[in-house]
C-alpha positions, 0 to 999 in steps of 0.5 A: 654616247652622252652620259645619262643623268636621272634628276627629280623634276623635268626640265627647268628644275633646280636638279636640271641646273645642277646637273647641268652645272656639274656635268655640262649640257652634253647629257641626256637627262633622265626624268623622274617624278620621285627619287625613288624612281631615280633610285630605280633608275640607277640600279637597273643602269637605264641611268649612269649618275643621278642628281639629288637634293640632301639638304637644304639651309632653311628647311634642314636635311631631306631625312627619306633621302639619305635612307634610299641612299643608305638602304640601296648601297647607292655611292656619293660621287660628289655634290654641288650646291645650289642658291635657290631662286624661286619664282612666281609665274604665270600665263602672260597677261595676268596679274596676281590679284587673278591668282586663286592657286599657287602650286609647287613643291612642298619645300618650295611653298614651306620656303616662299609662304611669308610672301603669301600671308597678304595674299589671303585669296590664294590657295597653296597646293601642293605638288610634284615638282616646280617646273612640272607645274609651270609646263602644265599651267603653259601646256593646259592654258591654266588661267587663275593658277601659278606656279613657283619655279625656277627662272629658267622655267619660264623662259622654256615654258613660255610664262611670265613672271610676275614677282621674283625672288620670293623665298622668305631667307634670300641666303638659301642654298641646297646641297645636292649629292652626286650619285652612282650605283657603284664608284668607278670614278673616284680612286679612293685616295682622291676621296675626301668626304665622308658620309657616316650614319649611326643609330642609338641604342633607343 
C-alpha cells in the first residue's frame, strides 16, 4: 500500500515538490485546500504523513501553523527546504500586456509584487493555492488572467509561461515541516531537533 501524504495545494504546488523530494513519486498524494484540512486528515488517519511550509526567508515564519501544530498534539518528523521559483503563466498565445489579473497565493503575490509595480494594468488577486489556480485558468480557458505557479505547473496544466523567476529576492527559500499524528518513526536517540514554544507572562 503506498504511503499517503496530505499537502496544502494540489498537484504542481511547492508542497507537491517537496513531498515528492522527501518521499519519492511512490506516494498517493492527499489533496487539501487548507492546512487545516491536512491537519483533519492527519487525526482522523485518511493521511499517514503531511507536508507543511513553517517558514519562509522573505516573508518569516507562518505563525497559525505552528499554533494547529501546537494545538493538535501533531509531531515533527522532519523537514525539507525548498528554493522557490515563481512563475508567471498563462493560456499559450498571450502576452502580458493582455493580462488584467494575476492570481496566486497571498505569499506568492507579497513575494513577486515589485515585478508588478510597471505593470500598473494588472489586478493582484488573492487565492488558494498556486497551482490551483493554473488548473483552473487551463480547465476554465481563462483569457486575460495568469497565474503564478511553480514550473511544473505549467507543463502538467498545459500553460505558457511568459516571465520566469519573478520573486523579488532570488535567494528565497521555505521551510517545510514533516508531519505525523504520533512518532513511530524516529527512535528518540536518533532525534536531533527541537522545537520549543513559550509564551510571556504579558
Amino acid at each position: 500500500m503506498k504511503l499517503k501524504v496530505a499537502i496544502q495545494g494540489i498537484q504542481g504546488s511547492n508542497h507537491h515538490q517537496v513531498a515528492q523530494d522527501f518521499f519519492g513519486e511512490a506516494i498517493d498524494m492527499v489533496e487539501c485546500l487548507s492546512f487545516d484540512a491536512m491537519i483533519d486528515h492527519l487525526i482522523h488517519g485518511t493521511a499517514d504523513q503531511g507536508v507543511m511550509a513553517i517558514e519562509n526567508s522573505i516573508a518569516g515564519s507562518i505563525i497559525p501553523n505552528y499554533n494547529l501544530v501546537y494545538h493538535n498534539n501533531i509531531h515533527i518528523t522532519g523537514e525539507h527546504y525548498l528554493s522557490i521559483h515563481h512563475h508567471l503563466m498563462v493560456l499559450k498565445g498571450q502576452n502580458i500586456h493582455q493580462i488584467k489579473e494575476v492570481h496566486s497565493h497571498p505569499m506568492a503575490l507579497l513575494q513577486c509584487k515589485d515585478f508588478f509595480k510597471p505593470h500598473v494594468h494588472i489586478k493582484l488577486v488573492e487565492d488558494v493555492d498556486t497551482a490551483e489556480t493554473a488548473k483552473r485558468i487551463q480547465e476554465k480557458k481563462l483569457h486575460h488572467v495568469a497565474a503564478i505557479a511553480p514550473k511544473v505547473a505549467a507543463g502538467l496544466y498545459d500553460l505558457e509561461i511568459i516571465a520566469e523567476d519573478i520573486q523579488t529576492i532570488k535567494n528565497n527559500a521555505t521551510r517545510f515541516i514533516i508531519l505525523k499524528k504520533k512518532n513511530t518513526l524516529l527512535p528518540k536517540e536518533e532525534i536531533n531537533k527541537a522545537s520549543l514554544r513559550f509564551i510571556n507572562d504579558h
